[in-house]
Structures are given as C-alpha cells and as structure tokens.
N, C-alpha and C positions, 0 to 999 in steps of 0.2 A: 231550531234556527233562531238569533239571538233576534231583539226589533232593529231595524236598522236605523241609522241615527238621521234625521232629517234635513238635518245642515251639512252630511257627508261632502256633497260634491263640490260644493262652495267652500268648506273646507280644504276638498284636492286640490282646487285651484290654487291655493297659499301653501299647500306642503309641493308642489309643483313648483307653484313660482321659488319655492328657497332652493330647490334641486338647482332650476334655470340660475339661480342668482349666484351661488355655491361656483358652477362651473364656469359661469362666464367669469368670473373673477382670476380663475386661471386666463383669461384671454383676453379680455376687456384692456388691459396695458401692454398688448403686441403693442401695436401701433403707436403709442404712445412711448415707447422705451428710447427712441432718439433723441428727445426734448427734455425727457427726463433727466437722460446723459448728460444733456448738454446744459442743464438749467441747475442739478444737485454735484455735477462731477465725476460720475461715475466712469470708472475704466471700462474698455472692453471686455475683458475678461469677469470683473466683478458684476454688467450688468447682466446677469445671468442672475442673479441673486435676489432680483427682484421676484422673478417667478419661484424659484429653488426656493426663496423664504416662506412663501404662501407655501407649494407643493411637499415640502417636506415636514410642516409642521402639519397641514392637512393630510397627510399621508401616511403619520406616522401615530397619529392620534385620533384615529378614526374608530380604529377598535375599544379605545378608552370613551369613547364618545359613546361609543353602544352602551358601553357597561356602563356606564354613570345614567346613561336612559334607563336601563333597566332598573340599577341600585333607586334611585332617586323620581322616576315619573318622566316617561317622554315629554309630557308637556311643558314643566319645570325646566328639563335640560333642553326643549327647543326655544324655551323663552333666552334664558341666559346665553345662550348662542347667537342668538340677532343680537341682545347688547354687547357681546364683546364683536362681533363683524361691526357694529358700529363704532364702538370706542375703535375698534382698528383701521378703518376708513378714514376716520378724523383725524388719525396721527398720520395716516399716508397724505392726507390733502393739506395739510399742516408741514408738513417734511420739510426740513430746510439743508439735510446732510444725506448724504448717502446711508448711514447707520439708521437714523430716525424713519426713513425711506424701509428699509429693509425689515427693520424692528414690527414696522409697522403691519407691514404684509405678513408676517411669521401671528401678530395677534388674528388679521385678519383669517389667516387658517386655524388657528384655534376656535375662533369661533364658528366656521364651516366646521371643523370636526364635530362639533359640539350639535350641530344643526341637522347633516344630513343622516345621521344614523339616526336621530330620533323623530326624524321629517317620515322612517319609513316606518318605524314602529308606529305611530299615528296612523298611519295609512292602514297598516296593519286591521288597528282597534276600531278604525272606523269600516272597513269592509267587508271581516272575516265572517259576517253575519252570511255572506252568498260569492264564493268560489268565483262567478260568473262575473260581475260587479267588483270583486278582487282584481281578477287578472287585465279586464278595464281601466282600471286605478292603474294598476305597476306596469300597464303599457303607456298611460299618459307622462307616469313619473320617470319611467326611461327615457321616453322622447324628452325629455325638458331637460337631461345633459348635454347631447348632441347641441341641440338645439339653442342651449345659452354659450355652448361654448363657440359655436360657429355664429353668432348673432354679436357676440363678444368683439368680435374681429373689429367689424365694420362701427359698431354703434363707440367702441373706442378712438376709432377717426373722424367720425364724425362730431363728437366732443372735443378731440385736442384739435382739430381742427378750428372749428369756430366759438370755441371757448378759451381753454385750456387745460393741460394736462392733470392740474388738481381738481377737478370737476368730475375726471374717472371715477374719484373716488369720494367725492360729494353727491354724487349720483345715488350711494348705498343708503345715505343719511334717510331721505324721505319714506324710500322704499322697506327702510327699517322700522322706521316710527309705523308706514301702515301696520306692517304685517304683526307690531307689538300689539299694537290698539287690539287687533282682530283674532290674534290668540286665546282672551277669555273667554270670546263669544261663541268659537266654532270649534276649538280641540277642546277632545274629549279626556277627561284626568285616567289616570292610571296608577296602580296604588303600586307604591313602591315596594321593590322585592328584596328577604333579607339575601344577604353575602355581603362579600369583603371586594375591598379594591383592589386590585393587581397594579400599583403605583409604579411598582418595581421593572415591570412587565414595558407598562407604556415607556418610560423613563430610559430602557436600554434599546428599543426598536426605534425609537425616534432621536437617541443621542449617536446610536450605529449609524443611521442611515445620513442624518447629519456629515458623518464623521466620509464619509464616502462620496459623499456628494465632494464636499469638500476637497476631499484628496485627488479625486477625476477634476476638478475645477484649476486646481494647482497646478496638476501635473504639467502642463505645457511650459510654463515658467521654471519649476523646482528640478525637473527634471523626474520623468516615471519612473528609475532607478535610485532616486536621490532618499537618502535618508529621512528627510523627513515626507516625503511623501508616502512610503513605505510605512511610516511609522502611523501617518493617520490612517490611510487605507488600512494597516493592519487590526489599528484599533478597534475600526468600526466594523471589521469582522468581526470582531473578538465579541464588541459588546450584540451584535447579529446572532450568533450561537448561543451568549449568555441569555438574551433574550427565547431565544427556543427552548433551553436549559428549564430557563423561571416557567414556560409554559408546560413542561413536564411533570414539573414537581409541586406549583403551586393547586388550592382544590377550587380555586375558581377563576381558569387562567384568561387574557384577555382574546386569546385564539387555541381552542382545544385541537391540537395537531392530527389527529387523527380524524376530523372531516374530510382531508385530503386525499382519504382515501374513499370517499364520494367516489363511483364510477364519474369520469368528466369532470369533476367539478376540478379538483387541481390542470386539465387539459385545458379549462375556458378562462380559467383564471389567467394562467401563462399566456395564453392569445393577447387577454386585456391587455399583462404588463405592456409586453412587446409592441401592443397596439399604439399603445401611451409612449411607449417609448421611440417610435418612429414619429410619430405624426407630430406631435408638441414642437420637438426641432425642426420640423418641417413648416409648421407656420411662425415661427421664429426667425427660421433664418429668410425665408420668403419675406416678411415684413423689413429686415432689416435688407434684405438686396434691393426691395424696393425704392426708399428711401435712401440708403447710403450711394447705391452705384447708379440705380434709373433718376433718382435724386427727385424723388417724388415727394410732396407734402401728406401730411398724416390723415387729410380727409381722403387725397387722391389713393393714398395705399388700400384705407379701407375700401371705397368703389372698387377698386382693381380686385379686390378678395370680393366683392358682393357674387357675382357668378359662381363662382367655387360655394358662398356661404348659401346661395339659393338651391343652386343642386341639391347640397347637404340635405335642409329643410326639406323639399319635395322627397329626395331619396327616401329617409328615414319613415317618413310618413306612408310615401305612397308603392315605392318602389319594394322596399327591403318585406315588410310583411308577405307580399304576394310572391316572392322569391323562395321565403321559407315554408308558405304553405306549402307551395311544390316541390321544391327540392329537401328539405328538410335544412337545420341550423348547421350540420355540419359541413356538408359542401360550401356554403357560404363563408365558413368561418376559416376554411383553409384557403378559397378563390382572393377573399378580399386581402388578407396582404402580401397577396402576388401583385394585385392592382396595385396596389398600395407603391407597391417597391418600383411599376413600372413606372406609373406618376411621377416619384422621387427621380429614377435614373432619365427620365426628361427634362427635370430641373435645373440634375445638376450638367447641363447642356448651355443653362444662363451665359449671357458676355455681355462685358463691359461696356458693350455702346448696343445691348440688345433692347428690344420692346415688348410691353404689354403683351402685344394678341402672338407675337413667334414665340417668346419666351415661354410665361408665365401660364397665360388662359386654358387651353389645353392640358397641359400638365398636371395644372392644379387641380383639375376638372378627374381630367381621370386618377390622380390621387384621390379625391375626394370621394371617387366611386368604390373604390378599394374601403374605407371607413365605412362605408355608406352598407357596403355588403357584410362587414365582420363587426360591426359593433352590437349592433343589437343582437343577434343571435348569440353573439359568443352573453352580452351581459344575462341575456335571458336563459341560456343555459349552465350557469355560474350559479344562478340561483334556486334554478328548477330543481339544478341536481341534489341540492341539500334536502334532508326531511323538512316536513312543514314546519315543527318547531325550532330548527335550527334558520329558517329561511332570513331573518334579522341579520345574524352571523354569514351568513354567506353573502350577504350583501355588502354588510361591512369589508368583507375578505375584498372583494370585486372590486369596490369602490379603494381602497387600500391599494391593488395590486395595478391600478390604471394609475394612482397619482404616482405610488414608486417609481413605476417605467419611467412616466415624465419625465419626472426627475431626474433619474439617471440615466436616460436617454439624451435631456437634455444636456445634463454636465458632461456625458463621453464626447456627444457629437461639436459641443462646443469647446471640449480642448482640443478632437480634431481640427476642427475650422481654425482657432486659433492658430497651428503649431502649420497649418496651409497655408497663413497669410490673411486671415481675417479682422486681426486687429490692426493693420496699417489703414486708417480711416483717410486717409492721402493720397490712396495708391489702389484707384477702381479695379486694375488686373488684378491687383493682390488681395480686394476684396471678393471680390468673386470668384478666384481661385480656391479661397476659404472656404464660400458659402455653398461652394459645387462638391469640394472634400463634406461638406456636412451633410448635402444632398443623397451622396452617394453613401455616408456611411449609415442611416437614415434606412436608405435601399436596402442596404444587407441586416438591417435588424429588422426588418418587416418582409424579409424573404427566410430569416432566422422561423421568423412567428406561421409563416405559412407552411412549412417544412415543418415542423412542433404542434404544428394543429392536427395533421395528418396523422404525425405519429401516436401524440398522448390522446385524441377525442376518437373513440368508437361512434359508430352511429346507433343512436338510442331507437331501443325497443317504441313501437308504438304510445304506448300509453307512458314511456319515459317523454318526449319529445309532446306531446299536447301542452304542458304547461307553459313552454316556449309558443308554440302554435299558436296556441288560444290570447295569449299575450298580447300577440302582434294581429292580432285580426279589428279590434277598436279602430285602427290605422286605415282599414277599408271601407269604414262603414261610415 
C-alpha cells in the first residue's frame, strides 16, 4: 500500500468543487435565460443554444479530455481547463450578440471537458493508496453533480435578480483564480503516458452531435420532412457511425467499444442519457413558465425552484444511500423514472392563470424524487461496472452519456414545445400549451429510461454491487 498523500482531502475539496462548478454551469443560466433574451435578442427557438452550446461541446469532448489527461499529466490538463472556463466566462459576461453569447458558452464546455475527466484522475492518484478512502472520495465527487446542478437554479436568480445577468458569469472569474492559485500546492503531478491522439475521433462525435442537435432544433421551422433538415440530421448520423468507425480501427481510440459489453455498464449508462435527457427540459421549461406565463421575476423563480432544489440536496445525501443499502441500485434505478415521468405528467397540468403551490411545488417535488432515486445508483454502477483500470473511461462514458441526453432531450422537447405554441411570448394559453407538450414529452422519455432500466440492468451479484454500496454509505455517516 502506496503513503498516502497528506493534503488529499483538502485536495478533494477543489477537485469537488470543479465537479460542483462544471455542472452548475449547465444550470446556473435557467433562470437567467429571459433577460438574456431580452437584453442580446435572442429568438425563442434559438435560446435553447445557450445551453446546447456548453452541453454539446462539454459532451462531445469529454472523452478527449480524458485522453489528453492521460497523454499530457492530469494536473497540466486540470490546470488549462480552469483557464479556458475562465477565458469562456469572460466572453459570456462580455457578450453583446447572441453569436458572442453562444460562442462563448461552447469555450466554456471546452474548458469543463478539459476539467472533469482530469478532476477524476486526480482523485484517482490521490486515494488509490486505500480502496476504503477511495470510494469516500467518489461518493463526495458524485454528490457535488447533483448538487451544483440543483444549487445552479436558485443561486442564478438570485444574481440576475439583484445584480445582473452578466455576473452569472463573472461569478466563474474569482472562483477560478482560486482554485488556479491552489493547484500547485495540493495536486499531485502524474508523468505523462506515451500514445497518440484520436483528433479524428473527438472531431466526428462532437461535429455529429452538433449536427443533430441542430437538426432537432430546426425541425419546427424547416419542416422534419424538409430537405434540409434531412440533410443535417442525416449528416450527423453519418459523421456518429464514422466516429464508431475511427474507434474500431484506430490503436488508441478515444472510447474502446467493446467495454459495452461490461455486464451493466451499457444498461446505467442509457438510464443516465435518458435521465439527462428528461430532467434538463424539465427545469427549462419550468423556469421559463415561470417567468413568461406566472410572469415571475428571476430571484422569485429561483425561490420558487428552492424546495425542489432542497429536497434534491437532502435526498441525495441522506435519503438515496440508505435506499440502496437495502434495496440494491437497481430497483432504484428502474422506480426513479417512473417518479420521474409522474412529476413531469403533473406539470404538464400547468394554466395560464395557475399558482406556485397548485401548479408547480408538488410536481416539482415528486419529479425531483424520481432524480433523487436514479442518479446516484445508476452513475455508481456506470462506473463500478468497468475493471479498475478502465474505471477513468467509464466515467468519462457516464459523464458523456448524461450531457448527450441533455442535449438532445433538450432540443426534441423544445421543437416539440415550439411546434405547441411555445414561442408565441404574447399569448399565455399558447405559452403553456407549449411548455405542457414539453412536459409531457419529458414524461415519455423518462418512462422510456424506466422500462430500459428493467430490461438492459440484471441485478448484480453480491460482491458486483458493493462498489456502488460502499460509495454511498460516506452519505450516512
């Protein structure tokens, strides 16, 4: 057993805090997205882009972020990751165009790429010394997803509220310079490994996924049968297989296709997409009903999300651990987006002249418990399931397959809103008629993921399932 290092946990704390910071950054601009609208020009259809920008470059270059950790020294590629999430902060709080807006948030996922795969290798190098101490560590760094992305909500009304909406993202600046300062001090170097880059690899999974976002984004306008949206959807299939292609045939590819065949590990992954992919337009459109139809201001939206984002916190912590000692990860991981979908089909129940505690509170509540039961088990057995040395990669995979959903959960459910009447900003019935089609469609992809959980996760052997187990017990203690 190796010495362990003595600054570890003070350490965790900063590879913790960039998980937290990483994800709130998908969430931190819900609330914030009306004034943005309304201050840079953005259409309805195109503000969807602001997230889509972050989640698709962080989504798509997440696996090149491991490997360039690997090639190059985690510590290295976690350093250059905070300065580009900073250069990319600065051009978003800078923004004066919708373009500059967008641009800006696509760096800032370049830099989260670059940040959280190497956030875990760290984590790795600092705890692999005691198994015990490990799995401590990757239950603290679990929770601090959840946890920033649900903290995101609220603390982003609370700044456009009594600041303003460029402060979202001035907010990254400080939080950046610390955690630079404190990189030389407390992570540990790691000597860089030979191979080659899969350039080619990263370049078609993230130009595909681009291309599809895109195409689902369109479609309401162009028409889903119209030529060119055909033509980009098709594309971005095209370059989607070319990219499985390149990981066939090259010898050091950025995802070796055959860990898939991990018992579970392709069943937890799929839960995640699907997870990502109902819940993100769920608090999307929740944010914007709030504000466009209840015509709520951006601090009162976040309060209004504070009980949903409190549950969360408690759940995750207190509730989900003690759920999976007893029952094991996989009951959980098929119950919660049953929850999940009921929450949603509550939502999309919203009206035009409805309130806070009939509409919203409740709903939100028991969607949130639905997340609250399938996140953590399903991310904990996404990664258990891989050998120990492939455990990096399968993180990567996990964290990859939760931003994808987003993504393209977010751009289905917002051409369906759209194409219901969600971008008539004039016309409260026609607003909400949108934001209840998005609700509902929401519903059926996280009743997709419950029914998929069933069928692709077995229930793991004993001593498969303690790794998950042991994860979540720090949570109790």
């Amino acid at each position: 057993m190796s010495q362990p290092d003595p600054k570890r946990w003070a350490a965790l704390w900063f590879i913790a805090l960039a998980q937290f910071m990483v994800i709130m950054d998908t969430s931190i601009i819900a609330v914030a997205l009306p004034e943005i609208q309304q201050d840079l020009g953005f259409s309805q259809a195109n503000l969807t882009w602001l997230l889509n920008g972050f989640l698709v470059a962080f989504g798509g270059l997440l696996l090149l972020g491991g490997r360039l950790s690997d090639l190059f020294g985690a510590k290295r590629i976690f350093t250059v990751g905070w300065v580009v999430l900073l250069e990319g902060s600065v051009l978003c709080a800078l923004a004066g165009s919708p373009g500059v807006a967008v641009a800006g948030r696509a760096v800032q996922g370049v830099g989260s790429a670059l940040i959280a795969p190497a956030a875990l290798t760290l984590l790795m190098l600092l705890f692999s010394h005691d198994p015990k101490e490990l799995t401590k560590a990757l239950a603290l760094y679990g929770a601090a997803a959840p946890a920033g992305g649900t903290a995101g909500v609220f603390l982003g009304g609370v700044i456009t509220e009594w600041l303003s909406w460029p402060w979202v993202f001035w907010l990254y600046v400080p939080i950046a310079l610390v955690a630079l300062a404190a990189i030389p001090a407390l992570m540990p170097s790691s000597p860089p490994q030979p191979g080659k880059l899969d350039v080619s690899g990263a370049l078609a999974v993230t130009a595909g996924l681009a291309l599809v976002v895109l195409g689902i984004v369109r479609a309401p306008a162009e028409g889903w049968g119209s030529t060119s949206t055909l033509l980009v959807l098709g594309g971005g299939l095209v370059l989607l297989a070319v990219f499985a292609a390149i990981q066939r045939t090259v010898k050091a590819p950025l995802m070796r296709l055959s860990i898939f065949r991990t018992p579970n590990l392709a069943g937890a992954n799929l839960a995640q997409l699907l997870l990502g992919a109902a819940w993100v337009p769920m608090w999307y459109f929740l944010n914007l009903y709030l504000q466009q139809v209840l015509g709520y201001g951006a601090f009162a939206s976040g309060a209004a999300l504070l009980p949903m984002t409190v549950f969360i916190m408690i759940g995750m912590i207190g509730l989900a651990p003690r759920l999976i000692n007893r029952f094991g990860p996989k009951p959980l991981i098929v119950a919660g987006p049953f929850v999940l979908a009921g929450g949603l089909v509550l939502l999309a129940l919203v009206r035009p002249d409805g309130n806070f505690a009939v509409d919203v509170l409740w709903a939100s509540i028991i969607a949130a418990g639905g997340q609250v039961l399938a996140f953590i088990p399903s991310l904990g057995m996404a990664i258990s399931s891989a050998r120990p040395q492939e455990g990096g990669l399968a993180s990567g995979i996990v964290n990859t397959s939760y931003q994808v959903g987003s993504a393209l959960g977010l751009a289905a459910m917002s051409a369906l809103a759209l194409s219901r009447g969600a971008g008539q900003l004039d016309d409260p019935v026609a607003l909400t008629d949108g934001f209840s089609a998005g609700f509902l469609g929401a519903a059926g992809i996280a009743t997709a993921g419950g029914l998929l959980a069933f069928i692709t996760i077995r229930k793991p052997r004993s001593s498969e399932s303690a790794p998950v187990e042991q994860a979540s017990e720090l949570a109790t203690h």
